[in-house]
N, C-alpha and C positions, 0 to 999 in steps of 0.2 A: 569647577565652580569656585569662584573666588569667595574667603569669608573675611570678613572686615572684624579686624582685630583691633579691642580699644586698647590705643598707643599711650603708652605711661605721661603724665603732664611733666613730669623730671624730665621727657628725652630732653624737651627744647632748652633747661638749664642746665645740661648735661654739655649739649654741644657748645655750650655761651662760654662754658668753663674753659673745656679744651682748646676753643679757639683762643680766648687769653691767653693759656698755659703758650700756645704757638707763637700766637703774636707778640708774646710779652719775651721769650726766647729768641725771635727773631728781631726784633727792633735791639736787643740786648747787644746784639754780634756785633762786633769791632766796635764797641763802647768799654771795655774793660770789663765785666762782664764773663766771673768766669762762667764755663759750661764743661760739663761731664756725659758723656754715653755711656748709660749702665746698661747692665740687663736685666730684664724683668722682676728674677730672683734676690736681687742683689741687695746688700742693704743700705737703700737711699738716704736712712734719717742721717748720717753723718754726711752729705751735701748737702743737707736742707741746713744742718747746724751752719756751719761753716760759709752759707751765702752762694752757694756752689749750685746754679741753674742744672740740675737733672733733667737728660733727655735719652729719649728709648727706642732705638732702632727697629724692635719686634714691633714696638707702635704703630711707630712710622711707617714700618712695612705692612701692619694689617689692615691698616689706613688704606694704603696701595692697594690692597687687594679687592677691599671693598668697594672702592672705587673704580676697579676692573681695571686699574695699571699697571695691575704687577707681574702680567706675561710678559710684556715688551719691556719691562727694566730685568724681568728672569732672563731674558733673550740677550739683553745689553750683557751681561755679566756671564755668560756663556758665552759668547763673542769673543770676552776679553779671556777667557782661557779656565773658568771656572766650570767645574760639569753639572752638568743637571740633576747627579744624585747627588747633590748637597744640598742642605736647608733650602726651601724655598725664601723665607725670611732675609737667610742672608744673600740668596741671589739678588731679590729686590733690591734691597737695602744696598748691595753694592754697586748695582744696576744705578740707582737711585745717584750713589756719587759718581758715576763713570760718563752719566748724562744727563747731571744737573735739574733731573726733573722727577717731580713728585707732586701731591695734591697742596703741597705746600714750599715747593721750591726746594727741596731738600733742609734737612738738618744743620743749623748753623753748627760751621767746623770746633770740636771739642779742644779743652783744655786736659783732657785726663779723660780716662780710659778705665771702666770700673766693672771686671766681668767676673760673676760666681758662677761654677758650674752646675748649680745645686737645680738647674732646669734641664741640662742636657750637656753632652761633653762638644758638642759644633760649635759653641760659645766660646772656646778657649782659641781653636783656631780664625776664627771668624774674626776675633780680639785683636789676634796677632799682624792680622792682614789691614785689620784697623789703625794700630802700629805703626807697620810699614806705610801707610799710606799718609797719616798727620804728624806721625814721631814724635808724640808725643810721652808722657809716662800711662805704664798700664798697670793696675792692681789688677790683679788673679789670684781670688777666692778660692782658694777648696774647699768642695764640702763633701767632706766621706761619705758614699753609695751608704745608705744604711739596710744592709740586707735582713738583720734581722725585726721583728716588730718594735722595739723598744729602740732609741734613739740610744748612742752607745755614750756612757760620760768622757771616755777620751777624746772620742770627736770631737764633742763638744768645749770641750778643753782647749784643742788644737784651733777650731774656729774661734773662740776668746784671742787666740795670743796673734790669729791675723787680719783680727780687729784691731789690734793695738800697733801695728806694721800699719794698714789702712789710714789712721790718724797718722801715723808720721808723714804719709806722702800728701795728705791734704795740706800737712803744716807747709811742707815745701813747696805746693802748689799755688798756694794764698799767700806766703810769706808771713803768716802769724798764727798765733798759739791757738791753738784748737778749744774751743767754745764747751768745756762740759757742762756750764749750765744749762746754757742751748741746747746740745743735746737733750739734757732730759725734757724740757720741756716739748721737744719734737716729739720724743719718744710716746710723750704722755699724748698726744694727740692722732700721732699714728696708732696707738691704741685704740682708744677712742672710737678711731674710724673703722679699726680692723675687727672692734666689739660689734657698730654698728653693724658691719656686713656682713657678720655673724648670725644675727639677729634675723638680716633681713631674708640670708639663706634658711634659718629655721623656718619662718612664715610661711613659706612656701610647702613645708608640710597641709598649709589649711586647705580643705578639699571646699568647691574648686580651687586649683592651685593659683594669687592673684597676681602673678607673673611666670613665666615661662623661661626655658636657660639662652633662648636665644635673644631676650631681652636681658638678661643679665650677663651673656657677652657684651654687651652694649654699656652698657652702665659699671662695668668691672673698670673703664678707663681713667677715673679719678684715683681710686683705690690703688691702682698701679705707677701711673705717674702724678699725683699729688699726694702719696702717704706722708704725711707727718706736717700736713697745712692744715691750718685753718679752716680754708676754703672746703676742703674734705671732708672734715665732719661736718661743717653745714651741709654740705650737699645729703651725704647719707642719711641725715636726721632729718633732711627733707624728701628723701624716698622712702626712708625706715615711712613717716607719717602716712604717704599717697599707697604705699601699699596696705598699710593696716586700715585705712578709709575702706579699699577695695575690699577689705575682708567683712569690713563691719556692713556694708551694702549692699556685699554679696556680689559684686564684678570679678567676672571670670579672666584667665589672660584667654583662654581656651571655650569659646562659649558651646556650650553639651560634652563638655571635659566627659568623657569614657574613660582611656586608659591612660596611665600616667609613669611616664617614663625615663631614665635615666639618660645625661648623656657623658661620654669620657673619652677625654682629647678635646683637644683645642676647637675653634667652631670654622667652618668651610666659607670663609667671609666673603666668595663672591655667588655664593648662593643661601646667606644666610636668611634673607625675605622669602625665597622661594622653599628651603626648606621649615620654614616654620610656617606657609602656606600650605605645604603638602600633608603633614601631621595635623593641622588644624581641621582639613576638610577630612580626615580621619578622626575627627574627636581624641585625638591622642596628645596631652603635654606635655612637655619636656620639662619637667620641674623642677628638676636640679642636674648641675653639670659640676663634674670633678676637677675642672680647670677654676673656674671662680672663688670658688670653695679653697682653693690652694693660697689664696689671699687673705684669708682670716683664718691659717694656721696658727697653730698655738704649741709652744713647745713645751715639754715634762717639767723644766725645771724653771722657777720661778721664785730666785734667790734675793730680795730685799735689798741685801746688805752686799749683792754683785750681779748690777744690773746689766753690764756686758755679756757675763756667762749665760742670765736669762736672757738677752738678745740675741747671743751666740745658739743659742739650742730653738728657738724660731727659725733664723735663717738656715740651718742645717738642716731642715724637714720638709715638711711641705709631701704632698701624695706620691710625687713625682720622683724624688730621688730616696724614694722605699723600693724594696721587695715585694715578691708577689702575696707573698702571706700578708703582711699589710695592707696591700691594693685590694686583695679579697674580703678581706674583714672589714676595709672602709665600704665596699661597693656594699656587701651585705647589710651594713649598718646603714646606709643609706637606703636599702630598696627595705628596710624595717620601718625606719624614720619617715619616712616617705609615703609609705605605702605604695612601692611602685610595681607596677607588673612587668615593667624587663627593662633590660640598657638598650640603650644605640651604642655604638662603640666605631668611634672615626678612627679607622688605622690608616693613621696619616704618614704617608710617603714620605714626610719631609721632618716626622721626630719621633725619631728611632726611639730613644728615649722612653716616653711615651708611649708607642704601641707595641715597643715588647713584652710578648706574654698576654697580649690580649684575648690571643686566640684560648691560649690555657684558662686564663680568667674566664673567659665566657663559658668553655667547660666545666671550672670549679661551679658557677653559680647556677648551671643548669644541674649540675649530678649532685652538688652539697645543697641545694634552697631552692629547686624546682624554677628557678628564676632564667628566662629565657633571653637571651640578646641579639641582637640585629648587628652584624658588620659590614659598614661601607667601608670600603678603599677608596680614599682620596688624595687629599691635598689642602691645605688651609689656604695656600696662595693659588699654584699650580692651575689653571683650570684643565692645563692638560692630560691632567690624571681623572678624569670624570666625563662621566655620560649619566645625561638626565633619564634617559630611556630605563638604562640597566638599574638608576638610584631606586624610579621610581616604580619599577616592577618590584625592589625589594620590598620598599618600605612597605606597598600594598601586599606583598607575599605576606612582611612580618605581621601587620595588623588583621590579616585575617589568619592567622596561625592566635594571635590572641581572643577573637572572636568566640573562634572555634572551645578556647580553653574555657572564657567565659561560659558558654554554652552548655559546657560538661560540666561545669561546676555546681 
C-alpha cells in the first residue's frame, strides 16, 4: 500500500539551483573558465574565493545512481581494468569519463585537482588516476584518522600549514594573488549556511518529525556543492522557513509517525523513493542521518585572531574520520536528542570508511543504551549488492522487533 508523502515545496528550488550550478559550469568549459574536482570533504571556500568553478565527482556519480546509470558506467570501468571492489562512486564517475555519458553529459574537464582524505582513503588513489588522465596539478589534503574523541592540536596544526601549500597552487593556477579578503567573506557565508543546516538538523527532533533523512539526502546538495555562496544561504533560510511552517501546522514527513529512527552511511540512491516508501507504510521516520549532519560539523577550536587554524580544525573532523568511541557517543547523543528507538545502519560495500565497526557500534548501543539497530548490506551506487526481497523481510523483521518492545513497555 502506497502512502503519499507531502513533498517539501524547497524540492522544486532545490533542483532550479543545481541545474544552474550544472549549466552554469558547463556553458563555462573552454571559455576560460577555470574548474576544480574536489571531493566532498574538501575545503571548497578557497575556490569559491579565488573564481575557481567547484565540481564534485561523488555528485555527479550519485546523480548517476539515482537516475539508475550507474551500473552500466560501474560496467564501463570494469571493462577498462578497474575491479569491482573499489568505490562504486569512483567506478561511475570513471565509467562516466571512459564513455562520455552521464545525466548531464559528463563533468566539464578540470583545471586542478583538489582531494582531502578526511572522507575516506579511495580518494587519494581515485585523485591519482584523475591525474593521470587530465595532467593536470593535484592538491592532497591530509587529514589525520583522529582516533581518539578530542580532535588532537597537532593535527590541526599540520592541516593550517596545508592550507597555506593549498593557496600557493591556486596562485599558480589563476596566475594572481590569492584574494584573502574574499576569502573571508566566503568563509562568513559558508558559515551561515553550515549554521542554517544546523538548525535545520535540530528541528527535526520535533515530534512528528517535519522531515525525514531521506529527504535531507536530497536537499544536502547545495550545502555540498555551493558552500560558501550566496545562493546557499538563501536556499537554507528558505528550508530553515518551510520546515518550521511544517512544525507550526503540525505536517508530518511521516504521517502516524510511530517509531523514529536513525540512519548512518550514506543513502542507497537507486532505491531511495522506495525505501522511504517501505518505513513509511511501517509508520517508522528516519529523522536524522549521520552523513548530512557531517555538513554542519563544527570544530573545537575557534581562534579569532587565526581563522585558518579555526578552518583547519572543521576540515579535519567531521563523524567519519573519528573512532569508534566517537561514532558511539555521537550515535548515542543522537538517539537522546532525538528520541530515537534504533538505527538502520547501511554497511555499504563501496566505504570501507564508513562501515567499519558498525557491526561493533551496533553492539555498543544495544549492551550500553538498550538501543537496537537494523543492518542492511548494500551499496549507495551498486544495485548489484541488493535484493528487495531479503531488504524487505528485514526491515519488517526490525519493526516488528520494535513493536513488540513497545508492547512490553
Amino acid at each position: 500500500m502506497s502512502i503519499e508523502l507531502p513533498r517539501l515545496k524547497s524540492y522544486s528550488r532545490m533542483k532550479e539551483i543545481m541545474t544552474m550550478y550544472y549549466m552554469g559550469a558547463k556553458m563555462g568549459e573552454g571559455g576560460g573558465q577555470k574548474m576544480a574536482w574536489i571531493t566532498s570533504g574538501a575545503p571548497v571556500e578557497f575556490l569559491y574565493a579565488a573564481d575557481i568553478t567547484p565540481l564534485y565527482p561523488e555528485n555527479h556519480a550519485a546523480m548517476c545512481g539515482a537516475t539508475k546509470m550507474a551500473d552500466t558506467l560501474c560496467a564501463a570501468a570494469e571493462d577498462a581494468g578497474f575491479s569491482r571492489d573499489l568505490c562504486s562512486y569512483m567506478r561511475t564517475d570513471l565509467g562516466a569519463i571512459i564513455t562520455g555519458t552521464s545525466p548531464i553529459g559528463g563533468l566539464p574537464k578540470p583545471d586542478l585537482l583538489v582531494c582531502c582524505n578526511n572522507i575516506c582513503g579511495t580518494v587519494t588513489k581515485w585523485y591519482q588516476e584523475l591525474q593521470r588522465r587530465f595532467d593536470v596539478p593535484l592538491v592532497f589534503i591530509d587529514a589525520p584518522y583522529q582516533y581518539e574523541a578530542e580532535d588532537s592540536s597537532h593535527a590541526v596544526a599540520y592541516m593550517k600549514e596545508q592550507l597555506r601549500d593549498y593557496i600557493g597552487i591556486i596562485e599558480t593556477v589563476t596566475g594572481k594573488p590569492f584574494d584573502y579578503d574574499r576569502f573571508n567573506e566566503v568563509v562568513d557565508l559558508s558559515e551561515k549556511a553550515a549554521t542554517l543546516w544546523r538548525d535545520i538538523q535540530a528541528m527535526l527532533a520535533h515530534k512528528p518529525a517535519p522531515m525525514n533523512s531521506f529527504d535531507t539526502f536530497i536537499h544536502l546538495a547545495p550545502i555540498v556543492t555551493l558552500r560558501g555562496t550566496p545562493i546557499c544561504v538563501e536556499y537554507y533560510e528558505g528550508l530553515k522557513a518551510e520546515v518550521q511552517e511544517r512544525i507550526d501546522t503540525g505536517i508530518a514527513a511521516i504521517p502516524g509517525e510511530r517509531f523514529r529512527l536513525g540512519w548512518d552511511n550514506l543513502a542507497i540512491w537507486f532505491r531511495i523513493n522506495q525505501l522511504s516508501q517501505k518505513f513509511a507504510e511501517r509508520h517508522a521516520a528516519l529523522v536524522v542521518s549521520t552523513y548530512p549532519e557531517s555538513f554542519c560539523y563544527r570544530g573545537p577550536i575557534d581562534d579569532p585572531n587565526d581563522r585558518l587554524l579555526s578552518y583547519a580544525s572543521t576540515y579535519i573532523g567531521g563523524y567519519i574520520n573519528h573512532g569508534l568511541d566517537y561514532r558511539e557517543k555521537e550515535l548515542a547523543h543522537m538517539a537522546e536528542k532525538f528520541s530515537l528507538d534504533g538505527f538502520v545502519m547501511h554497511s555499504n560495500r563501496s566505504c570501507r570508511a564508513y562501515s567499519f565497526g558498525q557491526y561493533e557500534l551496533a553492539h555498543r548501543l544495544e549492551n550500553n543504551y538498550g538501543i537496537p539497530s537494523l543492518m542492511l548490506e548494500a551499496d549507495m551506487n551498486d544495485t548489484r549488492n541488493w535484493s528487495d526481497e531479503q531488504v524487505n523481510t528485514r526491515i519488517d523483521a526490525f519493526i516488528e522487533t520494535l513493536e513488540s518492545r513497545a508492547g512490553a513497555a
